[in-house]
C-alpha positions as a Python dict, from the first residue, in 0.01 Angstrom:
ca = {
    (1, 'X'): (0, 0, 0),
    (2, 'X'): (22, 339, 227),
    (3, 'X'): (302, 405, 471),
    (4, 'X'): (326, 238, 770),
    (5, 'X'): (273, 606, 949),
    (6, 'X'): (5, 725, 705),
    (7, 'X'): (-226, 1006, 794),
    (8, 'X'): (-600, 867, 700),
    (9, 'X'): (-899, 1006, 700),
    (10, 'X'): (-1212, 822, 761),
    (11, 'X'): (-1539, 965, 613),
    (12, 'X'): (-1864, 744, 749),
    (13, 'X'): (-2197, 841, 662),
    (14, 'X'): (-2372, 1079, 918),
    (15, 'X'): (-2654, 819, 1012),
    (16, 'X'): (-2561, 654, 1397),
    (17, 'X'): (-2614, 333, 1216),
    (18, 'X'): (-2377, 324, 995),
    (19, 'X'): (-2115, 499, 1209),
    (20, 'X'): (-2124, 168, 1378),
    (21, 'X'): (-2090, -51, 1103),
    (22, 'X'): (-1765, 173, 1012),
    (23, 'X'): (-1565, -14, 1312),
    (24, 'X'): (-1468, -326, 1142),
    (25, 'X'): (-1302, -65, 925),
    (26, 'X'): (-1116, 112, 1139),
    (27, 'X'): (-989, -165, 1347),
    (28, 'X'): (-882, -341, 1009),
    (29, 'X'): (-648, -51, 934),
    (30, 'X'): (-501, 6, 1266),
    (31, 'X'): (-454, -375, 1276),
    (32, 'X'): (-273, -324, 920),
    (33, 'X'): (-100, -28, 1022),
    (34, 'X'): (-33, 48, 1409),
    (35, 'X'): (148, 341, 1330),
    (36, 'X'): (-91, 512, 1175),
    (37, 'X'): (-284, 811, 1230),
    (38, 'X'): (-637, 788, 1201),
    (39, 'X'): (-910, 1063, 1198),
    (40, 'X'): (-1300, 986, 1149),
    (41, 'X'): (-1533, 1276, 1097),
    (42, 'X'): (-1821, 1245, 1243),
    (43, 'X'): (-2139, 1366, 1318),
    (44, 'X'): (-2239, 1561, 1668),
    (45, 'X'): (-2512, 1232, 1743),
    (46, 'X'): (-2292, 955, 1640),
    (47, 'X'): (-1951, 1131, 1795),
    (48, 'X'): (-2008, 974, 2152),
    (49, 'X'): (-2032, 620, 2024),
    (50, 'X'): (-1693, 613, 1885),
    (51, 'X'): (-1536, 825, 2183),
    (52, 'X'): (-1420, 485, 2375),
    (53, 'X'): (-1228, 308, 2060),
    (54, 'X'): (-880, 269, 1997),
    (55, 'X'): (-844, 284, 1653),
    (56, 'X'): (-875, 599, 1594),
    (57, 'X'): (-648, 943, 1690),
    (58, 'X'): (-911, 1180, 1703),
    (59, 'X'): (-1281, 1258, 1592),
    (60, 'X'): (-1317, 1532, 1404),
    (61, 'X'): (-1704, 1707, 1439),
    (62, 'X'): (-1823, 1751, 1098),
    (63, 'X'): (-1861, 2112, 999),
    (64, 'X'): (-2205, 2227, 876),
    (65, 'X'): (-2085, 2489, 609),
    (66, 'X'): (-1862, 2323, 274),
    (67, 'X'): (-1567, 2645, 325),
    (68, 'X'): (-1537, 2539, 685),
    (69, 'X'): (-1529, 2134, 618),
    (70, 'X'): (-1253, 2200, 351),
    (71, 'X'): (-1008, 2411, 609),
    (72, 'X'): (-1107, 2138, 854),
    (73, 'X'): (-983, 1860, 625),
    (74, 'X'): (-680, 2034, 449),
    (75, 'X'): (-556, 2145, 818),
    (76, 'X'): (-494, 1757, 829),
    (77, 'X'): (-242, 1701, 555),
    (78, 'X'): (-387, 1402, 542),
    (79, 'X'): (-160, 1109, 328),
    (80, 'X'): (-518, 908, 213),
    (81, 'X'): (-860, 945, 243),
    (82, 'X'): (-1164, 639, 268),
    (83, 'X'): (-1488, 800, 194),
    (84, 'X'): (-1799, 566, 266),
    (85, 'X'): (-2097, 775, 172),
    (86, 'X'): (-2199, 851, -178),
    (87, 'X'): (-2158, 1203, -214),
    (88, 'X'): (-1976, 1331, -494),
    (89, 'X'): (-1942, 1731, -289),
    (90, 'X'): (-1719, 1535, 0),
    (91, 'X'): (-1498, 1396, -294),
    (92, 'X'): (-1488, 1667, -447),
    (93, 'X'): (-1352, 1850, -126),
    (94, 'X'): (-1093, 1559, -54),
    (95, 'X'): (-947, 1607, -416),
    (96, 'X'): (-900, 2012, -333),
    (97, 'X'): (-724, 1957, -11),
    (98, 'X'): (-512, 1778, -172),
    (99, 'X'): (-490, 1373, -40),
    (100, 'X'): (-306, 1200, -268),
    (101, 'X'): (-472, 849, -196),
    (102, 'X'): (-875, 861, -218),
    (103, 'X'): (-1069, 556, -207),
    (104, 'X'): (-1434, 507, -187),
    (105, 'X'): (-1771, 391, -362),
    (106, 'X'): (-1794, 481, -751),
    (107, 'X'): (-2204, 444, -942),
    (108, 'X'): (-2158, 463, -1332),
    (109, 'X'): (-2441, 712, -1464),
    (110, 'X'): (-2400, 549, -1788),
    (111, 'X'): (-2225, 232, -1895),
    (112, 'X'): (-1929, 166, -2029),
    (113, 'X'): (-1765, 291, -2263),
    (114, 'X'): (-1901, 609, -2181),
    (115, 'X'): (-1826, 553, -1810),
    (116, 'X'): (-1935, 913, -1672),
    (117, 'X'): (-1877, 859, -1270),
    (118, 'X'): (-2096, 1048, -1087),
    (119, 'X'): (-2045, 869, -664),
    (120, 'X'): (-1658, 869, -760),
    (121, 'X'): (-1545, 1168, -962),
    (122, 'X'): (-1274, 1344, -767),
    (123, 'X'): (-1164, 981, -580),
    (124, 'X'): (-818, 764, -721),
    (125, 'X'): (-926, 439, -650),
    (126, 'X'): (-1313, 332, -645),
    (127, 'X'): (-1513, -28, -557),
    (128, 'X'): (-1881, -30, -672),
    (129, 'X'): (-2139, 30, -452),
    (130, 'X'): (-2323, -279, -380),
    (131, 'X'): (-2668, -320, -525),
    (132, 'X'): (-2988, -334, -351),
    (133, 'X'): (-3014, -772, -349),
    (134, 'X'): (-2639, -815, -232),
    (135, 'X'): (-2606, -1153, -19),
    (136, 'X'): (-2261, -957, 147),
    (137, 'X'): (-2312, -789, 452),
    (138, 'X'): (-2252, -357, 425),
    (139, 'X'): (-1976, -395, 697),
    (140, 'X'): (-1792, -653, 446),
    (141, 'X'): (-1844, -369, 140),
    (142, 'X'): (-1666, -158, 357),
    (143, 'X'): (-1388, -379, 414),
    (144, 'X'): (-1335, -481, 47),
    (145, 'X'): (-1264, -141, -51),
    (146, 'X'): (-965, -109, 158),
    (147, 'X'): (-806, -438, -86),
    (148, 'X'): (-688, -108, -249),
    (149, 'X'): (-466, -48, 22),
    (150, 'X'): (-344, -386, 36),
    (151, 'X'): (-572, -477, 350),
    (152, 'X'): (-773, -789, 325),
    (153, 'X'): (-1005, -836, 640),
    (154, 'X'): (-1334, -1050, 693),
    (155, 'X'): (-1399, -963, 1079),
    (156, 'X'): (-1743, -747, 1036),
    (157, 'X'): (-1780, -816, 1441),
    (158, 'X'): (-1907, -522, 1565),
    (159, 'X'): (-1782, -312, 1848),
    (160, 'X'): (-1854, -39, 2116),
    (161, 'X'): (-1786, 137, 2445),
    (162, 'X'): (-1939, 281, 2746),
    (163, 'X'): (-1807, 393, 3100),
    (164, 'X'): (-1911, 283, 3467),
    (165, 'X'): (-2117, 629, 3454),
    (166, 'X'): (-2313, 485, 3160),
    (167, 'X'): (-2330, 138, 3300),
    (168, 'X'): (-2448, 322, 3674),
    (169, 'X'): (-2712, 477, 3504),
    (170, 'X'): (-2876, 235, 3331),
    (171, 'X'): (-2869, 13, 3709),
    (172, 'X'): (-3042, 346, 3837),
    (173, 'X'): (-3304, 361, 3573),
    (174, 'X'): (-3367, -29, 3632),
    (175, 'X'): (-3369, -37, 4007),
    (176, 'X'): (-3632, 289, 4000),
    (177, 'X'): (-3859, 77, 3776),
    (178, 'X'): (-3822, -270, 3988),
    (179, 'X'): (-4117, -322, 4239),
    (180, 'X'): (-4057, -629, 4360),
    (181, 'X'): (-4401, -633, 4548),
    (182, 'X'): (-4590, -673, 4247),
    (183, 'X'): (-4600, -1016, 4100),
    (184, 'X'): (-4684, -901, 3785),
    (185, 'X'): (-4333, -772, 3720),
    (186, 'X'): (-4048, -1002, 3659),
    (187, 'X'): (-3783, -963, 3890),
    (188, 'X'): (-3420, -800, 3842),
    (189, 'X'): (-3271, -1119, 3776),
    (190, 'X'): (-3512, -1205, 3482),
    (191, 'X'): (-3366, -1172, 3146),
    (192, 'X'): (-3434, -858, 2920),
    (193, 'X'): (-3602, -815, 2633),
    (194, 'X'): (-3555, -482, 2510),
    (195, 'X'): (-3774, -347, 2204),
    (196, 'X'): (-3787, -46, 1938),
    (197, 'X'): (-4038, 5, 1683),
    (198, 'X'): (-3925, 363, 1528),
    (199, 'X'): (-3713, 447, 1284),
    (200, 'X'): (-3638, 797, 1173),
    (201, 'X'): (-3575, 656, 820),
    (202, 'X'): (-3927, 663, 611),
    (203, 'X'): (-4114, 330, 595),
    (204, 'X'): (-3874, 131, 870),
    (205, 'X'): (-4128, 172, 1148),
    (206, 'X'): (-4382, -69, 1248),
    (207, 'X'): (-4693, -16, 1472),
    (208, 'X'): (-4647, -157, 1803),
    (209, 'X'): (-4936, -302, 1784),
    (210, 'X'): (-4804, -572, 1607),
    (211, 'X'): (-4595, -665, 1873),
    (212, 'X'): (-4839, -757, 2124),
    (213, 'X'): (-4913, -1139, 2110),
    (214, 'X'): (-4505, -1172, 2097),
    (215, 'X'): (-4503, -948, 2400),
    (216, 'X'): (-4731, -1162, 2606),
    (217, 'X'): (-4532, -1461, 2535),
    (218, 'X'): (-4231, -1260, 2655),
    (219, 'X'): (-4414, -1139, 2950),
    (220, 'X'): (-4517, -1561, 3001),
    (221, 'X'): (-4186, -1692, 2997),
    (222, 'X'): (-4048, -1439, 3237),
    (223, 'X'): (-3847, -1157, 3066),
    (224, 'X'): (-3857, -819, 3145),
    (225, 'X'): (-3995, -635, 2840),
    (226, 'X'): (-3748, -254, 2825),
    (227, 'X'): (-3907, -8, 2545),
    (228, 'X'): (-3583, 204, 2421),
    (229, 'X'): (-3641, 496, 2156),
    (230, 'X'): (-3585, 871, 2150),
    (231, 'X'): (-3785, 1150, 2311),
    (232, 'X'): (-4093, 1077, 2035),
    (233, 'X'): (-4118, 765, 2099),
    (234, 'X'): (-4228, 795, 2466),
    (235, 'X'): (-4602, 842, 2394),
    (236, 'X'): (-4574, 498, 2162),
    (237, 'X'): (-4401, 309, 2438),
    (238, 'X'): (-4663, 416, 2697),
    (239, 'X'): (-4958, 319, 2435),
    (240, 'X'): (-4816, -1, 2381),
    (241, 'X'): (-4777, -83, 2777),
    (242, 'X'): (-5181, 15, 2785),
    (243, 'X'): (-5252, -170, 2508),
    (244, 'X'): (-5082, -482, 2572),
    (245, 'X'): (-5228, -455, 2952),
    (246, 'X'): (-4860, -553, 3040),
    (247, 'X'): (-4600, -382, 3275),
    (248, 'X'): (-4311, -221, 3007),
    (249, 'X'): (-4038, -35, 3122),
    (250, 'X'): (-4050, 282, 2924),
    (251, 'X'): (-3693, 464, 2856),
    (252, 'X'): (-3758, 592, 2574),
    (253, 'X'): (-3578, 966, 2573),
    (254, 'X'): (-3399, 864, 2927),
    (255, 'X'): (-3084, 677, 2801),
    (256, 'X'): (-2818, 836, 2581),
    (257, 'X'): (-2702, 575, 2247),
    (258, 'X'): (-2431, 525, 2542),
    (259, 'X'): (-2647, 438, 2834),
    (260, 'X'): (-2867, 234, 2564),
    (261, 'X'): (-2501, 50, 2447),
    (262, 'X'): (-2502, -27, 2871),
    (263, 'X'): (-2836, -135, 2829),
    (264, 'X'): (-2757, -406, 2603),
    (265, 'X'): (-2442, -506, 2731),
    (266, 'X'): (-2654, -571, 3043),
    (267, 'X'): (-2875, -780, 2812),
    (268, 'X'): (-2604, -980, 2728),
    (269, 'X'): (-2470, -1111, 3033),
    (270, 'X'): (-2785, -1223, 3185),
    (271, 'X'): (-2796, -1606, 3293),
    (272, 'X'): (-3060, -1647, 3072),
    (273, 'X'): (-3069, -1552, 2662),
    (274, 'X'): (-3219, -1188, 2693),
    (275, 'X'): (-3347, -1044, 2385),
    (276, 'X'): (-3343, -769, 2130),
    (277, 'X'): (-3671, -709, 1900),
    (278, 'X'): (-3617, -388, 1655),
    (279, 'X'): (-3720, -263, 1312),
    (280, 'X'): (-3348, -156, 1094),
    (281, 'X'): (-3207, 162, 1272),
    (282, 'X'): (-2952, 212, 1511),
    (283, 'X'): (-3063, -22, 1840),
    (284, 'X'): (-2997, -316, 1626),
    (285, 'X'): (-2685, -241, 1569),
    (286, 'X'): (-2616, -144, 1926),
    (287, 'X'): (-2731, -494, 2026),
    (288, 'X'): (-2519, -653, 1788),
    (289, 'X'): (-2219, -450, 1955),
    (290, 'X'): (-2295, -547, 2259),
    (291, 'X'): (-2372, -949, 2126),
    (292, 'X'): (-2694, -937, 2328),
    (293, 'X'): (-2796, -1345, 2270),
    (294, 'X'): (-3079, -1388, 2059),
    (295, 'X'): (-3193, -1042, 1820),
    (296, 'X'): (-3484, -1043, 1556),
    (297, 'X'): (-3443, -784, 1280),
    (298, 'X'): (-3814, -630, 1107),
    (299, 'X'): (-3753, -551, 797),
    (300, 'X'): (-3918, -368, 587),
    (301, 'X'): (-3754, -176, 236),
    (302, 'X'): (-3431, -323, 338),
    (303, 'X'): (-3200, -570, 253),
    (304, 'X'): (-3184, -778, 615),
    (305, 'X'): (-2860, -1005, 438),
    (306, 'X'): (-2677, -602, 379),
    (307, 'X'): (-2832, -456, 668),
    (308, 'X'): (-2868, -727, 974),
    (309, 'X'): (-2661, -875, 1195),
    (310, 'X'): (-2319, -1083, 1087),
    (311, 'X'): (-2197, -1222, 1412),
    (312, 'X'): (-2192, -1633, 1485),
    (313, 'X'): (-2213, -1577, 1865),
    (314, 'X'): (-2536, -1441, 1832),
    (315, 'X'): (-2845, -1606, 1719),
    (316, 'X'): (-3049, -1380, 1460),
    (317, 'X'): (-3363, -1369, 1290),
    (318, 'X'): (-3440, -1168, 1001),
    (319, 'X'): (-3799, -1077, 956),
    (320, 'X'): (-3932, -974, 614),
    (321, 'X'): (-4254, -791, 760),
    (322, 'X'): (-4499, -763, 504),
    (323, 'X'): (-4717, -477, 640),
    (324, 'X'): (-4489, -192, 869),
    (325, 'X'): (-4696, 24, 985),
    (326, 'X'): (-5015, -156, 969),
    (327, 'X'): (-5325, -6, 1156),
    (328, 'X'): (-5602, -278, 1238),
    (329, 'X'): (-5775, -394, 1604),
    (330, 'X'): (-5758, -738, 1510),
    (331, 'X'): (-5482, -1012, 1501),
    (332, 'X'): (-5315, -907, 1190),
    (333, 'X'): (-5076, -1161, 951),
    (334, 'X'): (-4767, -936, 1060),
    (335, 'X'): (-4881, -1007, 1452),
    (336, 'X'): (-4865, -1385, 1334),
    (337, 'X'): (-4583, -1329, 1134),
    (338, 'X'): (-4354, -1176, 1409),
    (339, 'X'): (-4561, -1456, 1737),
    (340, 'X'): (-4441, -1718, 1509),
    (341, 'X'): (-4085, -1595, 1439),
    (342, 'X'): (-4024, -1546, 1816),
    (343, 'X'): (-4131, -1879, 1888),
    (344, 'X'): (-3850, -1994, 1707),
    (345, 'X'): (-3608, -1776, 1839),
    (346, 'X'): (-3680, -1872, 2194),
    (347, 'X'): (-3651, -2233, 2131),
    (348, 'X'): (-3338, -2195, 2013),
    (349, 'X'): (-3035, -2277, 2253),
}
């Protein structure tokens, strides 16, 4: 068990993603320890996410070059360390500067007895990564690893902030887009749904395309269909709108991961169930932060029981899609695949 005032340092991995699913951690050890002292180090993208939280002292931006990362950590005297990526350098580097307590993921390179660690070397106490057909969430993972420090948790509910400028500008960007003189566009008051189809991580796209008979349903029952994304994903948004012959709010590149966080908090307290459609990257976890109603996950080479969404208030469906990035004019078996799973969804209550 560490001090009640311990020092910690918190080492997520650099993806936005799974910055987010480090929350659960952090408010498990303040909740454990209120006197602590917690530092995360984090990336420049995924830095304004966790700017809002109170579990954590301060945020330390992760710098680029190794000599300047190990002044930046030693400088913190830190009392224990929880490293959450694999990487055997940032061990390495928490062993020099000296924390006594290092905890993280260990992957035997051979098995026992030879035992050669090759994740852990350099860390004190070690839990095994999980493997690739785990039934336990990544957010629980996390929180096992911290039985080492005497803290048992099982709250993976995920958690975010924004600010009234963030919330303003996502009414700005909705209100610009709202022509209420054209009945083909559902009101302000209709419920959202708010989709992504990119993923910066290889073979977690899909083609839009796909989502087109699911997006006329949508468009049918009165939602509001919001395309979110990054600067490159404008063009796709826009093709899909043309495509679909249906009236999509593009933001893609116009919202910060803040203003999108507003975006799907807005989502969430509609009247009626909005909705959140996404392929695994970061907007599904921003959804499930914000506990937008219904959300259905496309999965492709990952693990939708490690990777998806673990929260009871929300209803979710996991979608094993058997062809991302699939190029054909005609109704494909993943276009079926995804009408069929969204029919479900929006029966349920």
């Amino acid at each position: 068990m560490l001090p009640p005032d311990a020092r910690i340092l918190v080492v997520p991995l650099r993806f936005i993603g799974d910055t987010i699913l480090t929350v659960p951690v952090l408010r498990a050890i303040k909740q454990a320890l209120p006197q602590s002292n917690i530092d995360v180090l984090v990336s420049a993208q995924a830095k304004p996410l966790l700017e809002g939280s109170p579990y954590h002292r301060s945020l330390l931006l992760e710098a680029p070059k190794l000599t300047a990362r190990f002044r930046q950590i030693q400088k913190g005297a830190y009392d224990a360390c929880l490293l959450l990526r694999k990487s055997a350098t940032m061990a390495y580097l928490l062993q020099m500067a000296g924390i006594p307590e290092r905890l993280g993921y260990d992957n035997q390179r051979f098995f026992s007895p030879i035992g050669f660690q090759r994740w852990g070397l350099g860390l004190t106490h070690l839990g095994g990564y999980p493997r690739e057909n785990t039934d336990t969430h990544q957010t629980q993972h996390h929180l096992n690893l911290l039985s080492e420090w005497g803290i048992h948790e099982t709250n993976t509910t995920l958690e975010l902030w924004c600010d009234e400028a963030d919330q303003s500008r996502v009414e700005e960007l909705l209100s610009e887009n709202n022509d209420q003189n054209d009945y083909s566009v559902p009101k302000a008051e209709s419920p959202l749904a708010v989709i992504h189809t990119n993923s910066a991580s290889f073979g977690k796209s899909i083609n839009s395309k796909a989502l087109i008979p699911a997006l006329q349903i949508l468009q049918e029952a009165g939602y509001r269909i919001i395309g979110i994304g990054g600067t490159a994903d404008t063009a796709d948004m826009e093709a899909l709108s043309s495509n679909a012959g249906l009236p999509i709010l593009n933001l893609a590149g116009k919202t910060t991961l803040r203003q999108t966080f507003a975006l799907m908090k807005k989502a969430s307290m509609m009247k009626k169930a909005s909705i959140f459609i996404g392929v695994d990257s970061s907007p599904i976890h921003l959804a499930s932060a914000a506990e937008v109603p219904k959300i259905m996950g496309l999965y492709g080479p990952t693990n939708s029981n490690q990777w998806g969404v673990h929260n009871s208030r929300i209803i979710f469906k996991a979608l094993q899609v058997k062809a991302l990035q699939e190029d054909s004019e005609e109704p494909t078996e993943t276009e079926q695949q995804i009408l069929s799973a969204l029919q479900e969804l929006l029966k349920c209550k």
